[in-house]
VOGU-3710 file (C-alpha; in Angstrom, 3 decimals, decimal comma):
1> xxxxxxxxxx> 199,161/25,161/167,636  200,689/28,886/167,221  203,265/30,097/164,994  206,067/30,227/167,756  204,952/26,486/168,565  204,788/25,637/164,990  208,404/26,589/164,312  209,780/25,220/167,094  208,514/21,828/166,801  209,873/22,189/162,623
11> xxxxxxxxxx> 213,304/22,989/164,336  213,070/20,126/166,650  211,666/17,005/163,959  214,866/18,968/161,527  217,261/18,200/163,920  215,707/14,491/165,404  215,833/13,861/161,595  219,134/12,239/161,816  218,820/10,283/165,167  215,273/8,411/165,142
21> xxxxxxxxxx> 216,286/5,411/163,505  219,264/5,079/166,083  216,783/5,871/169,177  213,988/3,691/168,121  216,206/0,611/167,007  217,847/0,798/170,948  214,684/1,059/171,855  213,586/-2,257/170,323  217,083/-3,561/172,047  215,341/-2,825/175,460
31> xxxxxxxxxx> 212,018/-4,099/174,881  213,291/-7,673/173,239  214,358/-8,430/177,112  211,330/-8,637/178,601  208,183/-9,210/175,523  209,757/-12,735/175,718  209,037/-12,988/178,913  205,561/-13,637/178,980  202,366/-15,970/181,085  202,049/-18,442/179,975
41> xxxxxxxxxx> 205,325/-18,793/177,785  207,531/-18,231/180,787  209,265/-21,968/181,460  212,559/-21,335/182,890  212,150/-17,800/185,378  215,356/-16,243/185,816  217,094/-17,454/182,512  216,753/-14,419/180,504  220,096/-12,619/179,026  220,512/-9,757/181,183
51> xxxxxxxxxx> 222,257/-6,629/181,055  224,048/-7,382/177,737  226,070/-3,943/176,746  226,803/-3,474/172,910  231,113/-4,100/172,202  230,295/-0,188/171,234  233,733/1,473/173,097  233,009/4,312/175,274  234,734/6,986/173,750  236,632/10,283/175,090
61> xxxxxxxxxx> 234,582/13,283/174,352  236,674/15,750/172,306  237,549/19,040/173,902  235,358/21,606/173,448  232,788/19,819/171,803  230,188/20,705/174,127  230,256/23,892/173,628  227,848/25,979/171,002  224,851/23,919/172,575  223,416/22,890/175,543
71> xxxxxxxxxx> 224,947/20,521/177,475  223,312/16,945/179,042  224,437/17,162/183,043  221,492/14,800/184,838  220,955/11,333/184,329  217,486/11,563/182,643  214,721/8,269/182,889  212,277/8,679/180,148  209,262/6,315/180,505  208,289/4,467/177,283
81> xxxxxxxxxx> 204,503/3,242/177,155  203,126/0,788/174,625  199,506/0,979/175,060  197,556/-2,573/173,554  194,401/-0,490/172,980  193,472/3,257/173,824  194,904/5,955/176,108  191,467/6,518/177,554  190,536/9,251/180,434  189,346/6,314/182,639
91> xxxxxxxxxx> 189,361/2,945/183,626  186,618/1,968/181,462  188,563/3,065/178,158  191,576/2,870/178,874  193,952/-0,138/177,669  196,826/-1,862/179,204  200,596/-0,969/179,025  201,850/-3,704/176,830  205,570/-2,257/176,508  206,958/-0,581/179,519
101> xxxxxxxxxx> 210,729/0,451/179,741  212,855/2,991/181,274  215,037/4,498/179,211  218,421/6,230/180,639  220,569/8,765/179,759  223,188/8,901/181,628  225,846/11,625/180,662  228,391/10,664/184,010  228,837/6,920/182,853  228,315/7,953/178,643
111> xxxxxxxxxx> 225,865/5,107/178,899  222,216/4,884/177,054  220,271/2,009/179,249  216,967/0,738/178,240  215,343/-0,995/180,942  212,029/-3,830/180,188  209,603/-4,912/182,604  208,154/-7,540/182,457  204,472/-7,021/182,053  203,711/-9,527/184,450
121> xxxxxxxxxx> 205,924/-8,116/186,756  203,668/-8,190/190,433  203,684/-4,579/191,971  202,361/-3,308/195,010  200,097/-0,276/194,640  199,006/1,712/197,676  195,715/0,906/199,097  195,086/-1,197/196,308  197,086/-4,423/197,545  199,061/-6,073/194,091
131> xxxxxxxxxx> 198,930/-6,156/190,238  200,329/-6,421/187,278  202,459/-3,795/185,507  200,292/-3,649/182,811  197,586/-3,525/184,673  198,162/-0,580/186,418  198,642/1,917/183,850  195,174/0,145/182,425  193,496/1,559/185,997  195,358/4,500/187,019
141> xxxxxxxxxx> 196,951/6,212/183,654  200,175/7,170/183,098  200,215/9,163/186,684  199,750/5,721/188,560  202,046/3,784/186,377  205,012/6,027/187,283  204,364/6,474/191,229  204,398/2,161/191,049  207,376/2,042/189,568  208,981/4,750/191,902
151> xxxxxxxxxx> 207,020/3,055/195,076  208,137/-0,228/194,024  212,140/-0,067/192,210  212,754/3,308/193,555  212,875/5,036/189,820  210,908/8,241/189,270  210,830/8,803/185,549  211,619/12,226/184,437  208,341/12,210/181,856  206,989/9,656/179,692
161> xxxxxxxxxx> 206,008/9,201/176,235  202,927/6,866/174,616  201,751/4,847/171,645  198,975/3,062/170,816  198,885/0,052/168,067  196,550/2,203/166,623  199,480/5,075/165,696  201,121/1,572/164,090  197,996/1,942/161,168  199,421/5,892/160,319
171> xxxxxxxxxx> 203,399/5,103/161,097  203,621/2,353/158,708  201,924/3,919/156,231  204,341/6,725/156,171  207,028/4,056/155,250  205,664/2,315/152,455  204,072/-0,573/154,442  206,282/-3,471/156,012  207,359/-6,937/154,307  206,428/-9,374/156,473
181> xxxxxxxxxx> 206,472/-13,149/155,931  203,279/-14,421/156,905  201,591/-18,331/157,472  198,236/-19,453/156,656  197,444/-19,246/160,425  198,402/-15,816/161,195  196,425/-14,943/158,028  193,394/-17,080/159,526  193,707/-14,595/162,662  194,561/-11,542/160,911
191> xxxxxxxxxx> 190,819/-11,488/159,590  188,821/-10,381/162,779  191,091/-7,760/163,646  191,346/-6,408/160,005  187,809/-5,880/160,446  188,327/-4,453/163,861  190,958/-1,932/163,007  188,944/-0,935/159,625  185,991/0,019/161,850  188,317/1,549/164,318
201> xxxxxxxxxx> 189,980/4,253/161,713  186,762/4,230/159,357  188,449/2,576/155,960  187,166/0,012/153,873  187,580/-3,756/154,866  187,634/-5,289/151,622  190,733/-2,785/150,658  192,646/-4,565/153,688  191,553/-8,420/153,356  194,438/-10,745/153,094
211> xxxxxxxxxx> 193,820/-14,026/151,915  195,133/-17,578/153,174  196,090/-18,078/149,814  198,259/-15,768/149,612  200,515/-16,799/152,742  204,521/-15,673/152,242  206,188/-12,477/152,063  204,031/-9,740/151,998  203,878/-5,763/152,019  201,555/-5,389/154,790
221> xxxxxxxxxx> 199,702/-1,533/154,712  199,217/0,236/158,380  195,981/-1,557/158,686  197,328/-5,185/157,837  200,373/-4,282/160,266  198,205/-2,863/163,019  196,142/-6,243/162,986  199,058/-8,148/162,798  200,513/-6,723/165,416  197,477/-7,618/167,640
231> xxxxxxxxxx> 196,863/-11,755/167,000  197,657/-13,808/169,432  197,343/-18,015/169,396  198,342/-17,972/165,914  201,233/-21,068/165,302  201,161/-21,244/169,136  203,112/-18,236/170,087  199,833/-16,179/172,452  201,557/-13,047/174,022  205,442/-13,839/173,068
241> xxxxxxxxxx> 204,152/-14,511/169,759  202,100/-11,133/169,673  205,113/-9,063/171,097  207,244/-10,846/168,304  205,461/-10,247/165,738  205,360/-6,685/166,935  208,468/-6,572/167,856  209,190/-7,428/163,670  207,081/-4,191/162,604  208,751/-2,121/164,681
251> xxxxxxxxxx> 212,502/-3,153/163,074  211,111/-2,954/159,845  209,476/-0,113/160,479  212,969/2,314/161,656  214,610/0,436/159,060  212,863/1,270/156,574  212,298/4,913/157,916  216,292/5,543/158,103  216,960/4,909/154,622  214,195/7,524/153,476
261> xxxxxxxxxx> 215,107/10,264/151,535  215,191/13,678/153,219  211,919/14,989/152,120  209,801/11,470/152,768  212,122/11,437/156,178  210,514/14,481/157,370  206,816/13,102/156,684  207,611/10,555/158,459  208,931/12,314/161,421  206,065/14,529/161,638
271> xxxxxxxxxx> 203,322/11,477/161,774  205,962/10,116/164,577  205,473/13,389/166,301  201,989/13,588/166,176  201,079/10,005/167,208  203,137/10,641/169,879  201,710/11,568/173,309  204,145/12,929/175,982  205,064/15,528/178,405  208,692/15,773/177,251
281> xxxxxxxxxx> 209,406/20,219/177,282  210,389/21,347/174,042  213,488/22,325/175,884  214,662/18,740/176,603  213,495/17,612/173,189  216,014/20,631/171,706  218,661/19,259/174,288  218,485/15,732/173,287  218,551/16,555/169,690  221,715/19,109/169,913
291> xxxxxxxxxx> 223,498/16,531/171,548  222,379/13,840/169,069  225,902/13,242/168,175  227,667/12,963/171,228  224,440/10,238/172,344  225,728/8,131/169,154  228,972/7,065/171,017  227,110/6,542/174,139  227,854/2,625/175,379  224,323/0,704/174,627
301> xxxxxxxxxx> 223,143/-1,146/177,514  219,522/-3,391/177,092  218,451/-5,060/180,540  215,567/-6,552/182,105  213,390/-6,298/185,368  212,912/-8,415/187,311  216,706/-9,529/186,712  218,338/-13,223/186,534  217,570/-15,394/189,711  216,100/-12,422/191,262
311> xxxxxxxxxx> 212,059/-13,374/190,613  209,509/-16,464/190,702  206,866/-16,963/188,343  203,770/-18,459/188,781  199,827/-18,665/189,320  199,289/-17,274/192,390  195,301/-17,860/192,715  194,120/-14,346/191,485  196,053/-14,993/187,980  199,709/-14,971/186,707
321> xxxxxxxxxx> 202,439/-13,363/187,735  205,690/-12,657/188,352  207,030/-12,186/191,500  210,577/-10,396/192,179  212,614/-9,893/195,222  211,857/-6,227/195,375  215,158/-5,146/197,055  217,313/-6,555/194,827  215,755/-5,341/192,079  215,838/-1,977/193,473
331> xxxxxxxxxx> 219,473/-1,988/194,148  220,385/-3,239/190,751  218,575/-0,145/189,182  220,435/1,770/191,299  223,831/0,592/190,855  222,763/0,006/186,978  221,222/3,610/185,626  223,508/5,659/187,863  226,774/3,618/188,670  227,218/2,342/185,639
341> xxxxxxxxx> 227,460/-1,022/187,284  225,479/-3,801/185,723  226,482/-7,260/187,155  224,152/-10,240/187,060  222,944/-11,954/190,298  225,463/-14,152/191,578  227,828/-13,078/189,476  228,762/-13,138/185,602  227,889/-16,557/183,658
//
């Protein structure tokens, strides 16, 4: 990295300082919508809460305050990729998109929407017939994943920016570790994937063990959290249980990060930075981050795709899936991310 590229990324993690805590926890809002709603925990398609806005009021912006910086005039779709194993080059080594959400800024309606898919969600993928969302990013990268979701809802995401539960090992390390409350069980599955992550980032495996014994609240390290994160039949909860559980180390994680002192806040910000992968321009990062105050008083808005009623779920032969009525969908992003309208099928419950 040169010196010009050095000091501008200092300038941009001095000034994002202040605001990740507030991004990451709406980001968390988004992706609770659809990790619930998972094969084979999915009972009752269609009954998900849907398009729930925070009571945060929309504020009048003050006169003039736009002024000494640049100002936000697009609606702007950032695509945010949870990747369950490795970013890869190919299909061979490449993992699945585990999290997948759309997040909106939209300066017209003030309005900050986070969008879920569910990872089930059946899409149709030129001359490849159907899959699953988070499939597709698993054989056609990040490229693939966004043409889909174009194709398919009729959103083109601006850019896009990636994790891997891997980064979890590093992130919550440079909080202190997580508190977690654990059971025997989870413990019980913890151990092979302890061993797997250890071999993964080259540390010792005794330094990580967890024994059943000690079941409760513990201070899990990056290591315990990054295995944690990855169990999946433990107390019954397979893939809702997984995303829950990561889900937990994620809240605990920008908690935890937000009340850091300044000094530990900017350690943190740079391991955030450089686990990061995206194709976000320095110059919409520096945007973004001189308008951080003005985003605070955006309305919050979390939602879900496929929305309420508009979907069945299902095996369909050639696995799981779920299956939405792609026009509706379609027009509900629309009328959602840039109308500011964000009605439930068939009307308001």
């Amino acid at each position: 990295m040169n010196k010009k590229k050095r000091r501008l990324r200092a300038i941009l993690i001095a000034l994002l300082v202040p605001v990740l805590g507030f991004i990451g926890t709406v980001i968390v809002l988004g992706m609770q919508r659809a990790m619930r709603y998972e094969a084979p925990e999915i009972e009752q398609a269609g009954q998900a809460v849907h398009a729930v806005p925070t009571p945060t009021p929309k504020p009048k912006p003050s006169p003039g305050s736009t002024a000494a910086r640049p100002a936000l005039s697009e609606t702007l779709n950032l695509l945010l990729i949870g990747v369950d194993d490795v970013y890869g080059v190919d299909e061979e080594s490449r993992g699945n998109a585990d999290g997948v959400i759309i997040a909106t800024i939209n300066p017209h309606t003030r309005e900050l929407i986070f969008t879920s898919f569910m990872r089930d969600t059946r899409v149709r993928v030129q001359d490849r017939g159907y899959d699953k969302v988070t499939n597709v990013f698993h054989t056609g990268g990040v490229e693939l994943l966004m043409e889909v979701l174009d194709q398919n809802f009729g959103i083109a995401p601006d850019y896009y920016a990636m994790f891997t539960y891997l980064d979890v090992v590093d992130i919550v390390d440079a909080v202190g570790g997580v508190d977690i409350d654990l059971s025997m069980e989870e413990i019980y599955f913890m151990e092979p994937k302890i061993r797997g992550v250890t071999s993964e980032t080259h540390t010792n495996y005794e330094d990580n063990a967890i024994s059943v014994d000690e079941a409760g609240l513990l201070t899990l390290n990056g290591v315990q959290a990054a295995a944690y994160c990855r169990i999946r039949p433990a107390d019954g909860g397979y893939d809702a249980g997984r995303t829950e559980r990561t889900r937990n180390v994620i809240s605990q994680v920008l908690v935890k990060a937000f009340k850091l002192p300044a000094a530990e806040m900017l350690q943190f910000a740079n391991v955030f930075f450089e686990k990061m992968r995206t194709n976000i321009p320095d110059d919409v990062f520096l945007t973004l981050a001189m308008n951080a105050s003005d985003l605070r008083q955006y309305t919050l808005i979390s939602d879900r795709i496929p929305i309420d009623g508009s979907y069945e779920s299902g095996n369909t032969g050639s696995g799981y899936y779920v299956t939405p009525d792609y026009e509706v969908n379609k027009k509900h992003l629309q009328d959602s991310l840039y109308k500011g309208i964000h009605d439930r099928v068939g009307g308001a419950e």
